[in-house]
PABA-812489 format. One record per atom (N, C-alpha, C, O, CB): x, y, z; residue number from 1; residue in one letter. Coordinates in Angstrom, 2 decimals, padded with zeros to 5 digits. Glycine has a CB too. Example, Ala and Ser with C-alpha at 12.3 -4.5 7.8 and 13.67 -1.06 7.14 Angstrom:
PABA-812489
       x       y       z vokol vexro
  013.19 -005.69  007.80     1     a
  012.30 -004.50  007.80     1     a
  013.20 -003.30  007.80     1     a
  014.24 -003.32  008.46     1     a
  011.31 -004.47  009.05     1     a
  012.85 -002.25  007.08     2     s
  013.67 -001.06  007.14     2     s
  012.90  000.03  007.87     2     s
  013.41  001.14  008.04     2     s
  014.08 -000.60  005.72     2     s
//
This chain:
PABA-812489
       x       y       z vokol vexro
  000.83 -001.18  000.00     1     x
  000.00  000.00  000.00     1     x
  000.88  001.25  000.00     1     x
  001.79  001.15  000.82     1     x
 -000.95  000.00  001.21     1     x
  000.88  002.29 -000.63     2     x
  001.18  003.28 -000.80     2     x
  000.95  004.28  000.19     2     x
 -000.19  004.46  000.61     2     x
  000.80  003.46 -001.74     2     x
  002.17  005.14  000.74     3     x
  001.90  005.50  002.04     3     x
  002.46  007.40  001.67     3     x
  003.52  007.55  001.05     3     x
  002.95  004.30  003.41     3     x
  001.82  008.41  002.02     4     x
  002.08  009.87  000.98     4     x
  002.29  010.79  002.44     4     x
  002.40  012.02  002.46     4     x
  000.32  010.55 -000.37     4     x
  002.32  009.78  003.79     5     x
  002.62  010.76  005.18     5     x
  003.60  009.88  005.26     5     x
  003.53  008.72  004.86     5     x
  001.50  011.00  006.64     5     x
  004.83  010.53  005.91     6     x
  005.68  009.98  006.99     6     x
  005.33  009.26  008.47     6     x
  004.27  009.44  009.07     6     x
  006.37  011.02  007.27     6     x
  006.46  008.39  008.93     7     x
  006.50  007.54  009.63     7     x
  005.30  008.27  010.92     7     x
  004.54  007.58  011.60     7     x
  008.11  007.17  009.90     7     x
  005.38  009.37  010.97     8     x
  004.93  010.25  012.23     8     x
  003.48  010.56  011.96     8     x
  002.60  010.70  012.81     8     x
  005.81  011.71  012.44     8     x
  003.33  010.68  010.30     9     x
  002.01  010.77  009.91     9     x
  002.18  012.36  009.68     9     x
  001.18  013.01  009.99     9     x
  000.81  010.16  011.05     9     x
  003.19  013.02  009.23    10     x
  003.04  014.53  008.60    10     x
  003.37  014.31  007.01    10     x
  003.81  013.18  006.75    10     x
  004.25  015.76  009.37    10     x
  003.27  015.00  006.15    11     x
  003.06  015.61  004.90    11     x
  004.70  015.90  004.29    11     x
  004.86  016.32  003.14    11     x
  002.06  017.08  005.15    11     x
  005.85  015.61  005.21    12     x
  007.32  015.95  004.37    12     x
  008.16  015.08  005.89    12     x
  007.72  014.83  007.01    12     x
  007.83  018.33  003.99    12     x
  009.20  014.87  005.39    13     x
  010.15  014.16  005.75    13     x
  011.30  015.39  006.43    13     x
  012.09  015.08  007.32    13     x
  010.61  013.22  004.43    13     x
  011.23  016.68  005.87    14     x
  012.43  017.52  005.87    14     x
  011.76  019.16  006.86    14     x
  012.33  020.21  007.13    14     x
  012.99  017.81  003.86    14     x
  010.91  018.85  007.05    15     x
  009.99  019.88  007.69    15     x
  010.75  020.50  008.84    15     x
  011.14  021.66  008.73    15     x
  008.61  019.23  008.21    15     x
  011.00  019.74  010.02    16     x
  011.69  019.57  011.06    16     x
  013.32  020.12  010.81    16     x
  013.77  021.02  011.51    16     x
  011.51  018.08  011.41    16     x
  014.13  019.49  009.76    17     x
  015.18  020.00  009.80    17     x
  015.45  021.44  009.04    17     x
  016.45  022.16  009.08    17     x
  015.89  019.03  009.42    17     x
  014.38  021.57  008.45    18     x
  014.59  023.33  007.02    18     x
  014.54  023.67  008.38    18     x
  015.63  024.16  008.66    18     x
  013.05  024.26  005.37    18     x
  013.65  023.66  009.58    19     x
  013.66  024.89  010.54    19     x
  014.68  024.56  011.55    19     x
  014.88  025.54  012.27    19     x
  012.21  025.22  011.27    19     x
  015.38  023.53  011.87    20     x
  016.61  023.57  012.51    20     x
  017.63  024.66  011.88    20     x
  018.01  025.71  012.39    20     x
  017.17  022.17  012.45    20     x
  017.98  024.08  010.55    21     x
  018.76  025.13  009.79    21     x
  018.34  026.31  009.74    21     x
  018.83  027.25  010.37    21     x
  018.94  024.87  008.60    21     x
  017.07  026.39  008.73    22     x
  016.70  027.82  009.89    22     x
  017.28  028.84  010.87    22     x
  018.03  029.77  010.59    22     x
  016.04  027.47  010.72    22     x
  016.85  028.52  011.95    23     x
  017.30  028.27  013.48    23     x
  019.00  028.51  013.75    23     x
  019.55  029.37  014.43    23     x
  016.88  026.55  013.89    23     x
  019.49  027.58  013.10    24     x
  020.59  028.18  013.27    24     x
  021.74  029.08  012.34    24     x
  022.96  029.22  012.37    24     x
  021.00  027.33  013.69    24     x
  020.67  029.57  011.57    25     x
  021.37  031.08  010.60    25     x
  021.15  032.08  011.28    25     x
  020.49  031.90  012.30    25     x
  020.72  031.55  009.09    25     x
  021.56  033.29  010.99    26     x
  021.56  034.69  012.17    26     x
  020.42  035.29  011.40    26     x
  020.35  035.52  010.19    26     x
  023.21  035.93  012.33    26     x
  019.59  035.50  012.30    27     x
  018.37  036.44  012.30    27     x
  017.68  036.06  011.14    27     x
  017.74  036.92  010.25    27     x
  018.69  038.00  012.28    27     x
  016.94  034.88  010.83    28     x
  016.39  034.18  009.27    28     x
  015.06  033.84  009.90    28     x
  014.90  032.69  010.30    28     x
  017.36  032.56  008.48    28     x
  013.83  034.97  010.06    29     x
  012.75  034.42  010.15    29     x
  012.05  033.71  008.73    29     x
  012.41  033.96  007.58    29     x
  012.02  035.41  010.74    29     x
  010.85  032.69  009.17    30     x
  009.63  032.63  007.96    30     x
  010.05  033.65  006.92    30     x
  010.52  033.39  005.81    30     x
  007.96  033.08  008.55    30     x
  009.80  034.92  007.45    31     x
  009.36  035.45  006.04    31     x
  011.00  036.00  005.75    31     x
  011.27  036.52  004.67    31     x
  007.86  036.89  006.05    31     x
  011.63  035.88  006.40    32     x
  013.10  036.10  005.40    32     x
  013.38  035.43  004.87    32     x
  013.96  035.82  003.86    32     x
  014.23  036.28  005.73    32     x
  013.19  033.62  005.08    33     x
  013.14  032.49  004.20    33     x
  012.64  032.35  002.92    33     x
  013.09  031.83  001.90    33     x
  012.62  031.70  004.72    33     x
  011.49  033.00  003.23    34     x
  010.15  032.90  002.13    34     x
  010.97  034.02  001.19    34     x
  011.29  033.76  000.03    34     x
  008.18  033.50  002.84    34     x
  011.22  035.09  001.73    35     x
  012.39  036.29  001.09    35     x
  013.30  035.77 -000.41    35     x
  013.25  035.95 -001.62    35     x
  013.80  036.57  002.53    35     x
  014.25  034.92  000.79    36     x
  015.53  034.39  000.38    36     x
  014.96  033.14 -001.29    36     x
  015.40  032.99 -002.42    36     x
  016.36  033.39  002.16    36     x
  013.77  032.51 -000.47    37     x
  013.37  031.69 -001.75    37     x
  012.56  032.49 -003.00    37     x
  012.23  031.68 -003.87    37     x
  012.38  030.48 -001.22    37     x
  012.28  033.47 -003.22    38     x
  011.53  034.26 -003.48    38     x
  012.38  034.72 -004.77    38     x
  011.91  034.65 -005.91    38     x
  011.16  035.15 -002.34    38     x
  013.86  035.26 -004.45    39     x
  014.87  035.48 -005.32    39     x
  015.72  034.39 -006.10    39     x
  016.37  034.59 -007.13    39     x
  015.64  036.17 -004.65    39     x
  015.53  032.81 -005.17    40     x
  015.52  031.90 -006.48    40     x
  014.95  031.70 -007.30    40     x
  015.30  031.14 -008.34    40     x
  015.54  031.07 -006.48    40     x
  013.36  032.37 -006.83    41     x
  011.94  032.29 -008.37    41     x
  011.74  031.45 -007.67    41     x
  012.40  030.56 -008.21    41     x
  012.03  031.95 -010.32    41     x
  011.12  030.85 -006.48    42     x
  010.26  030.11 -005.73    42     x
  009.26  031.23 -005.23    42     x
  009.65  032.14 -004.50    42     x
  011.02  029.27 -004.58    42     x
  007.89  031.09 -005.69    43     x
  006.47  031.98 -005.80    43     x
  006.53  031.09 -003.88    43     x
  006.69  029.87 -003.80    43     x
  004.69  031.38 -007.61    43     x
  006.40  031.87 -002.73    44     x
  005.79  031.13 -001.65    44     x
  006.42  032.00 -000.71    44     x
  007.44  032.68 -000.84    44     x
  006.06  029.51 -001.50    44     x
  005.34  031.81  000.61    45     x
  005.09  033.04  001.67    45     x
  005.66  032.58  002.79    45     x
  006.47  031.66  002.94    45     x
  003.56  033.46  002.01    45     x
  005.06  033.45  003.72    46     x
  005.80  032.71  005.45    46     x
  004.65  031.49  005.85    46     x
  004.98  030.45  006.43    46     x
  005.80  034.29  007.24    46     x
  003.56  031.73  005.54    47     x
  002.59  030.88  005.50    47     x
  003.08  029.30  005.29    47     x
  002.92  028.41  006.12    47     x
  001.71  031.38  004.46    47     x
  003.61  029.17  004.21    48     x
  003.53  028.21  003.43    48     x
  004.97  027.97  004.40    48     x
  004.84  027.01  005.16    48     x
  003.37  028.40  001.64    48     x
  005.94  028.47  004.47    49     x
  007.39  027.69  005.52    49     x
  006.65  027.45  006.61    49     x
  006.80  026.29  006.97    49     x
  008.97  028.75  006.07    49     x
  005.95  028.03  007.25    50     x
  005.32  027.33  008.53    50     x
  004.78  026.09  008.78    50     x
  004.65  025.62  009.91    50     x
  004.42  027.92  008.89    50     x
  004.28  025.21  007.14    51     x
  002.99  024.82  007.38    51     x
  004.35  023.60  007.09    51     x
  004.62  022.54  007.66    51     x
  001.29  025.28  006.45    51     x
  004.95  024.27  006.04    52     x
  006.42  023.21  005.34    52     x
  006.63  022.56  007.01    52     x
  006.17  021.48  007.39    52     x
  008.44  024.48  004.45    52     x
  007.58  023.67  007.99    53     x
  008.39  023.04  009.00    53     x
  007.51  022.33  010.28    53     x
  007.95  021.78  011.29    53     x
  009.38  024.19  009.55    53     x
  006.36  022.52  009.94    54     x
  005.28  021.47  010.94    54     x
  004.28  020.43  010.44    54     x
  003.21  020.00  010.89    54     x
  004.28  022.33  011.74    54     x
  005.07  020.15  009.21    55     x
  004.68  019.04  008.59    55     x
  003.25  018.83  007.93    55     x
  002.78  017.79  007.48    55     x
  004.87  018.15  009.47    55     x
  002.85  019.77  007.97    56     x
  001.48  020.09  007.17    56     x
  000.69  020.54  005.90    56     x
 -000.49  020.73  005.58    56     x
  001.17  020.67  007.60    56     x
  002.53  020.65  005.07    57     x
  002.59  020.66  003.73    57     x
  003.33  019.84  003.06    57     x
  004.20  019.28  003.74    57     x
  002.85  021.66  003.35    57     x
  003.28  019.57  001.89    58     x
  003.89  018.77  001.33    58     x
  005.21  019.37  000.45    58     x
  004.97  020.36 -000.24    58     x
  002.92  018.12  000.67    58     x
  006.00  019.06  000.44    59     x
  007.25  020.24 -000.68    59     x
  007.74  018.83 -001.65    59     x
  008.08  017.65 -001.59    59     x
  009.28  021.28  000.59    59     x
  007.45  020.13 -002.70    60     x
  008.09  019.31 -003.88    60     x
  009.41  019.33 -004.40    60     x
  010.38  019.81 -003.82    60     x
  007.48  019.56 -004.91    60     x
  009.40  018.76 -005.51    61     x
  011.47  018.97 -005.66    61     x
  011.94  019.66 -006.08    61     x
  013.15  019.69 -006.29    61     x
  012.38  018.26 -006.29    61     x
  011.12  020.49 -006.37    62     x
  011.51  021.99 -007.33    62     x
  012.00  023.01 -005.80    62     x
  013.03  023.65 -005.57    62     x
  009.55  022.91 -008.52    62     x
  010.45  022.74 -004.78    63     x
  010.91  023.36 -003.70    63     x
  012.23  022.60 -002.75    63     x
  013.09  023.39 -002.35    63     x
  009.63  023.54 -002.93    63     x
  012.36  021.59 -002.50    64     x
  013.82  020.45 -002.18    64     x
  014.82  021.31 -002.86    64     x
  015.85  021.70 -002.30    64     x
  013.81  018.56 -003.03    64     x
  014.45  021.62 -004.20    65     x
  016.09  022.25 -004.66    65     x
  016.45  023.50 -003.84    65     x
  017.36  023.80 -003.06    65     x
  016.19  022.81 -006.41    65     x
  015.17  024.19 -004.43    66     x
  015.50  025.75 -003.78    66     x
  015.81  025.64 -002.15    66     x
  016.68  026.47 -001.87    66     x
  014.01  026.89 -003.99    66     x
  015.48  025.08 -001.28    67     x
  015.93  025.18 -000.01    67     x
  017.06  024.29  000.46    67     x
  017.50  024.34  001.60    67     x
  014.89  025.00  000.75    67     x
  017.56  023.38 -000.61    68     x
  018.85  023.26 -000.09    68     x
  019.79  024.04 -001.01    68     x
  020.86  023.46 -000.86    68     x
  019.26  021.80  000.04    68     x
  019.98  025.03 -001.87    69     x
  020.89  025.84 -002.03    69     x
  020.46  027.24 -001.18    69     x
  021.37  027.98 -000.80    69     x
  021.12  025.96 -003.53    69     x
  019.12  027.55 -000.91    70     x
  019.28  029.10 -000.08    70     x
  019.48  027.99  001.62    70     x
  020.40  028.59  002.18    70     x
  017.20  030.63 -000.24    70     x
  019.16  027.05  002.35    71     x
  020.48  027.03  003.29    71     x
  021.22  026.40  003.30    71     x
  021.54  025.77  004.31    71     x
  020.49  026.95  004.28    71     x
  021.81  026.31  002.17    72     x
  023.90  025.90  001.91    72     x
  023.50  024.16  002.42    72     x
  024.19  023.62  003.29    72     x
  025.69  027.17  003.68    72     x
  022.84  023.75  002.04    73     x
  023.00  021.80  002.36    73     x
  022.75  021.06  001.13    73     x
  022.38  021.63  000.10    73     x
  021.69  021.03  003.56    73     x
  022.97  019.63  001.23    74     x
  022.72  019.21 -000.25    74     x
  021.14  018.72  000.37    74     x
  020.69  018.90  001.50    74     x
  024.00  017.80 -001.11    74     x
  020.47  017.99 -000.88    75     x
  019.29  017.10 -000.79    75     x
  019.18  016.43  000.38    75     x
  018.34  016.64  001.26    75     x
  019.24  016.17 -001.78    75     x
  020.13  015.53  000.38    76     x
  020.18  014.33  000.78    76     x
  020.17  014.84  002.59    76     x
  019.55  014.23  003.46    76     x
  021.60  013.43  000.03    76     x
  021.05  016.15  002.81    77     x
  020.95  016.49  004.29    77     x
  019.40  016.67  005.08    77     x
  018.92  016.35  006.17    77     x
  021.72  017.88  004.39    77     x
  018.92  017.39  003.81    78     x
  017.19  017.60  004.12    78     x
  016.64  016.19  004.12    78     x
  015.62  015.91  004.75    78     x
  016.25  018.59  002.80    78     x
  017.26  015.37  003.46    79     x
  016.14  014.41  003.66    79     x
  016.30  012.84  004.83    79     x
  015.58  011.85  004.92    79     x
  015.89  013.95  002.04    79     x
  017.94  013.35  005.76    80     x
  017.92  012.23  006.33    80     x
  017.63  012.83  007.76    80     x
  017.51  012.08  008.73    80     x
  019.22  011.35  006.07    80     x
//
């Protein structure tokens, strides 16, 4: 059977760690994120990182790319 939540039952696998990293950049709220992705040409708000880092959205790989080059990690960091 095909399973589209994580082990925990949220909507992304990487939710939890975008806002660790986050967290530990100097002064990088939601909407400076949303900012920072905004100038890669990622269309998306503070809304939408909130809902990303509490597992209540789903991110795609277009969005996977853009947030591991605006915070400096590869894929694979977001996703283990």
């Amino acid at each position: 059977m095909y399973k589209n939540k994580s082990e925990h039952g949220l909507n992304n696998i990487c939710g939890q760690k975008i806002r660790k990293l986050r967290l530990e950049m100097k002064n990088v709220s939601q909407r400076k994120l949303a900012d920072m992705l905004q100038v890669q040409g990622l269309d998306i708000d503070k809304n939408a990182i909130q809902r990303m880092e509490s597992g209540k959205r789903f991110i795609t790989d277009i969005e996977l790319k853009a947030l591991a080059k605006v915070l400096n990690v590869t894929y694979a960091e977001l996703l283990d």
